[in-house]
C-alpha positions in Angstrom: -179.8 70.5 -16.6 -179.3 73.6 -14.3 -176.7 73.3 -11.6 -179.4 73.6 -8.9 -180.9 70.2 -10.3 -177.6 68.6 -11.2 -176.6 66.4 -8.4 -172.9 66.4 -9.0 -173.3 70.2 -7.7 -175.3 68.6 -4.3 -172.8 70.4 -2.5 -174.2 70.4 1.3 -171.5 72.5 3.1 -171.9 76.3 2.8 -168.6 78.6 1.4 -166.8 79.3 4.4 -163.8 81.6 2.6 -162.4 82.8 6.3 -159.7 82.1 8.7 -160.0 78.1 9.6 -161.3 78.3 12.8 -158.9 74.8 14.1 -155.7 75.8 12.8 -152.6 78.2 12.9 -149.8 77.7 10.5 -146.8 77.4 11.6 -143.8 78.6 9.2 -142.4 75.3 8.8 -145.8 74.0 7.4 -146.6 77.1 5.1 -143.6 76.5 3.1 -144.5 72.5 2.8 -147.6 73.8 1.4 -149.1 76.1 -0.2 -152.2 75.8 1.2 -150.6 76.5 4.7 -152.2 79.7 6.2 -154.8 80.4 3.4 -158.0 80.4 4.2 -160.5 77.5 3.5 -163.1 77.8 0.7 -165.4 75.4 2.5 -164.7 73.1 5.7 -166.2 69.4 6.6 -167.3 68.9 10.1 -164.6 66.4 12.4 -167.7 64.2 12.5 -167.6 62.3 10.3 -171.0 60.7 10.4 -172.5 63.9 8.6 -172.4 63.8 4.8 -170.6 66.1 2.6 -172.5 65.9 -0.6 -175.5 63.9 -2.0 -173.1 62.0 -4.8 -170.2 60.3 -4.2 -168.0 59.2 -6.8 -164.2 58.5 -6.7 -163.6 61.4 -9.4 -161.1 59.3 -11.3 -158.9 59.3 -8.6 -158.7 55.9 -7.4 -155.5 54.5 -8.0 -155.8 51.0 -6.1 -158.2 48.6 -3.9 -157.1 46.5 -1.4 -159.3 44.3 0.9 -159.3 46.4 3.8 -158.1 50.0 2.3 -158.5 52.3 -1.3 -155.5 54.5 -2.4 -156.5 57.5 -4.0 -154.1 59.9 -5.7 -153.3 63.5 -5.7 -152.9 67.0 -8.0 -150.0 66.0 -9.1 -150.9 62.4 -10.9 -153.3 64.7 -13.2 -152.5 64.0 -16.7 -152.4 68.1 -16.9 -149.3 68.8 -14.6 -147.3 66.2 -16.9 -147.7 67.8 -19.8 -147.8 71.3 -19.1 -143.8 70.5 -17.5 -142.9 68.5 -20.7 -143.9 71.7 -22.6 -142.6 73.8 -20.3 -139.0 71.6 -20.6 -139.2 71.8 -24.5 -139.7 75.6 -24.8 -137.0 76.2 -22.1 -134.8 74.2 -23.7 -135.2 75.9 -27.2 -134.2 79.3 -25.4 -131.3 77.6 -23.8 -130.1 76.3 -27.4 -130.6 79.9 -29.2 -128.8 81.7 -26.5 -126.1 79.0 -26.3 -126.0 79.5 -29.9 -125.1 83.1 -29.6 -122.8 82.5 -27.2 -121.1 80.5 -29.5 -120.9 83.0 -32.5 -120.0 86.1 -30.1 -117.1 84.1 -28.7 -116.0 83.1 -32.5 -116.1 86.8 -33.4 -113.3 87.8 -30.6 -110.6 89.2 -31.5 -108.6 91.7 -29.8 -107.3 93.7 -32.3 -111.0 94.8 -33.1 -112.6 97.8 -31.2 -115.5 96.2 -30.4 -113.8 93.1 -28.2 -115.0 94.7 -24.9 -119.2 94.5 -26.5 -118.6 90.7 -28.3 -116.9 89.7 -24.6 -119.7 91.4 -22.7 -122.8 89.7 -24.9 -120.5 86.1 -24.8 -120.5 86.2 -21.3 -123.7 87.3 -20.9 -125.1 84.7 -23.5 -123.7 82.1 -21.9 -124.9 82.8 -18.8 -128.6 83.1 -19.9 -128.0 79.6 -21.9 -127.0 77.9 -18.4 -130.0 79.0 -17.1 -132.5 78.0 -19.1 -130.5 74.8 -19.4 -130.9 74.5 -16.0 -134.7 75.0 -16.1 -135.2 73.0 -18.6 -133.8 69.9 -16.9 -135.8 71.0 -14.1 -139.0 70.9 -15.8 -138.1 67.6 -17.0 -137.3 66.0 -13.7 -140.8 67.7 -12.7 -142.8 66.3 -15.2 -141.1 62.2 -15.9 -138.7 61.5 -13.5 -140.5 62.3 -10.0 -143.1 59.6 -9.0 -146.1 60.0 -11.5 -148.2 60.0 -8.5 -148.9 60.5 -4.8 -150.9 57.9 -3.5 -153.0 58.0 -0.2 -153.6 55.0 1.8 -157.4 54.6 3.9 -157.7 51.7 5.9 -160.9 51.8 7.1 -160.4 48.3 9.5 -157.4 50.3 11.4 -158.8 53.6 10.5 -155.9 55.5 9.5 -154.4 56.9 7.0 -151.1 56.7 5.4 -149.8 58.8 2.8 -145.5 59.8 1.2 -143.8 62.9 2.4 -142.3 64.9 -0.8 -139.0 65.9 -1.1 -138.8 68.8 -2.8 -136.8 69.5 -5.5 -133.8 71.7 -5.2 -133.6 74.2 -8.8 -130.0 74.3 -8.6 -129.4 71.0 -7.8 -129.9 68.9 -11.2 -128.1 65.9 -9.9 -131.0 65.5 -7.3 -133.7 63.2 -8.0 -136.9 64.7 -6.6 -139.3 62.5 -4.7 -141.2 61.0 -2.1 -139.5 60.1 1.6 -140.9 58.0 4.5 -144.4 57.0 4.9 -146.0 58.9 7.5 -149.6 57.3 9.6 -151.7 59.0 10.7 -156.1 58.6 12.6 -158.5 58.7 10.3 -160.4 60.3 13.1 -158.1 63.0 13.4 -158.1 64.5 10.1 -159.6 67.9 9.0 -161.2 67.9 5.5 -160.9 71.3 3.7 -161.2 72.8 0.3 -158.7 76.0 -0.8 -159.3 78.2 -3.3 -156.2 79.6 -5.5 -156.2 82.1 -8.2 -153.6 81.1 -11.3 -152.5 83.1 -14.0 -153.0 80.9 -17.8 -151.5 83.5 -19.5 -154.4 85.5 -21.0 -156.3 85.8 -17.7 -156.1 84.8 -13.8 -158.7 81.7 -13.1 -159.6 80.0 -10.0 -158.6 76.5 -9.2 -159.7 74.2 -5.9 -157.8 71.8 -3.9 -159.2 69.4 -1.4 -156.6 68.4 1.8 -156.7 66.9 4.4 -155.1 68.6 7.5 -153.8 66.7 10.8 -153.1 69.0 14.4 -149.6 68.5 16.5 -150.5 65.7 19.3 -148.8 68.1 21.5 -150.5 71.4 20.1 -153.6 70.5 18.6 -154.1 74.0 17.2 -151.1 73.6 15.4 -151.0 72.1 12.0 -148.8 69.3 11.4 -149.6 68.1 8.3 -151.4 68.5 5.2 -152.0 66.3 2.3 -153.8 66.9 -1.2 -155.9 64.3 -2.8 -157.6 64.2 -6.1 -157.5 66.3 -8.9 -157.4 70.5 -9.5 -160.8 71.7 -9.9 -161.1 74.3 -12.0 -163.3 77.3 -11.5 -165.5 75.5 -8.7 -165.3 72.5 -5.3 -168.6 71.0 -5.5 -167.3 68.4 -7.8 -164.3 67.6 -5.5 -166.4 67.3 -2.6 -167.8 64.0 -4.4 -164.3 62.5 -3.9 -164.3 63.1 0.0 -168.0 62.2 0.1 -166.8 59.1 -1.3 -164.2 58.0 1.0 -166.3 59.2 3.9 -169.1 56.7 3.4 -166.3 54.0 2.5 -164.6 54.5 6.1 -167.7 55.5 7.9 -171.0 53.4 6.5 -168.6 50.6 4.7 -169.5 52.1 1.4 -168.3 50.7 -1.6 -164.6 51.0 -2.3 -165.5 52.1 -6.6 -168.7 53.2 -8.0 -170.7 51.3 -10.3 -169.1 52.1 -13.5 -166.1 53.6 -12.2 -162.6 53.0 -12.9 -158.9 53.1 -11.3 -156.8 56.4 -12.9 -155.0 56.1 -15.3 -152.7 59.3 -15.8 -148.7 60.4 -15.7 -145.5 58.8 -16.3 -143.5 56.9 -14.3 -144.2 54.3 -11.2 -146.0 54.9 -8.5 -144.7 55.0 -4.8 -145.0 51.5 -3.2 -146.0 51.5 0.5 -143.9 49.4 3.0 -144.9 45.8 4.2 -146.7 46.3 7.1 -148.8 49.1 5.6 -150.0 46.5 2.9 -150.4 44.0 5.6 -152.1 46.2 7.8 -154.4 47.2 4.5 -155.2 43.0 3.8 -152.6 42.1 1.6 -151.9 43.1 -2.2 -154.2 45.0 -4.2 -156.9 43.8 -6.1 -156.5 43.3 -9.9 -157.8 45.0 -12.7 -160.6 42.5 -13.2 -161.6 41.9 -9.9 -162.1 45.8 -9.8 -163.8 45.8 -12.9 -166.5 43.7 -11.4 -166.5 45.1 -8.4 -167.5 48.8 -10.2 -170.4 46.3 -12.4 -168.2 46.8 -15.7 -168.3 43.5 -18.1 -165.9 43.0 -20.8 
């Protein structure tokens, strides 16, 4: 089936790939994100009402339903992001131990009666040095990839209309005592928010490739045309949006024509190590109580045992 039959690729917002024509980016928000003062690949209309794409599905990203809300995850709950920092942690780590190693043996062949002292002092020092270093990077690719929160769930209430969602805190390289995570739960109108897709170009190693993020964006009460925040959700797309925009499609009609909160045949993600953030009390409240269990969302997406 071609693309132009397919409809995952029902896409039905053009590429916009320009300045976004509702924000400026402050410098404070570019280094939150770093989506902050690119230019969007495509942009959703504020109202709402209009649809997106002709399929909605929740793009294993769902990571919860509650009565009155869904919480959908972001980019960095993606099975991918785990293991690529585990691997990256193990390779580091290797370098640390083989420079730490010949550390070890220049500082066992000192000896100051030899003319070469100065050279064995110069490579220990400098050994050692390089050994701390990847020591340090290695540890901080493990903190990345098991012991920050596996995921980075987003909150839609669709009876309050809002939307709550974890600031990060980001995590320091030098700092290897510092647990990396998430910090207060911000709120913030449904009505408000700006949907957007980005375009970023990654290097894999053998070749650059394009990947896609879909955020959401929220103005500054006081200076609407200046960004305040911006949140990720879903997955990294690679090499195309149209698939992402099924997610967004999907929580559009869920807040807007009270849409169903999973697919038929769907199911909640499961992906990365760790728990997940828990939102406070009155957000739950506020969102009908505790989520629903596995096998009540099981039958609500039409899957029997």
């Amino acid at each position: 089936m071609s693309r132009e039959n397919n409809p995952d690729y029902d896409i039905r917002l053009p590429q916009w790939n320009a300045p976004d024509p509702q924000f400026e980016f402050v410098e404070k928000v570019q280094k939150k994100s770093l989506l902050g003062g690119k230019s969007p690949w495509r942009i959703a209309s504020r109202e709402k009402r209009e649809p997106v794409h002709g399929k909605a599905s929740s793009c294993d990203s769902l990571l919860g339903i509650h009565p009155n809300a869904i919480v959908v995850g972001a980019p960095a709950g993606t099975t991918e992001i785990t293991f690529m920092m585990g691997l990256y942690a193990v390779l580091v780590g290797f370098a640390a131990c083989m420079f730490g190693w010949g550390a070890f043996e220049s500082i066992m062949d000192l000896d100051s009666s030899r003319s070469d002292y100065v050279l064995n002092l110069l490579m220990s020092m400098v050994s050692t040095m390089a050994a701390l270093f990847f020591l340090v990077a290695a540890i901080f690719f493990f903190r990345v990839g098991f012991l920050t929160p596996r995921d980075l769930p987003v909150l839609f209430n669709r009876k309050t209309r809002e939307v709550s969602f974890f600031t990060v805190v980001p995590m320091k390289f030098w700092k290897v005592w510092q647990r990396a995570g998430v910090g207060e739960v911000k709120t913030c109108r449904w009505d408000d928010a700006y949907a957007r897709s980005y375009q970023l170009t990654e290097i894999t190693g053998e070749a650059a490739r394009s990947s896609y993020l879909l955020a959401l964006l929220w103005g500054d009460p006081r200076q609407p045309r200046q960004c305040q925040e911006i949140v990720t959700i879903g997955y990294k797309g690679w090499w195309e949006d149209e698939l992402l925009w099924r997610l967004y499609e999907h929580i559009r009609r869920y807040m807007e024509e009270g849409g169903p909160p999973i697919q038929a045949g769907e199911s909640l993600r499961r992906s990365g190590t760790g728990k997940l953030p828990q939102f406070p009390p009155e957000v739950i409240a506020a969102a009908g109580g505790l989520a629903l269990s596995e096998e009540e969302v099981r039958r609500l997406a039409g899957i029997r045992e």
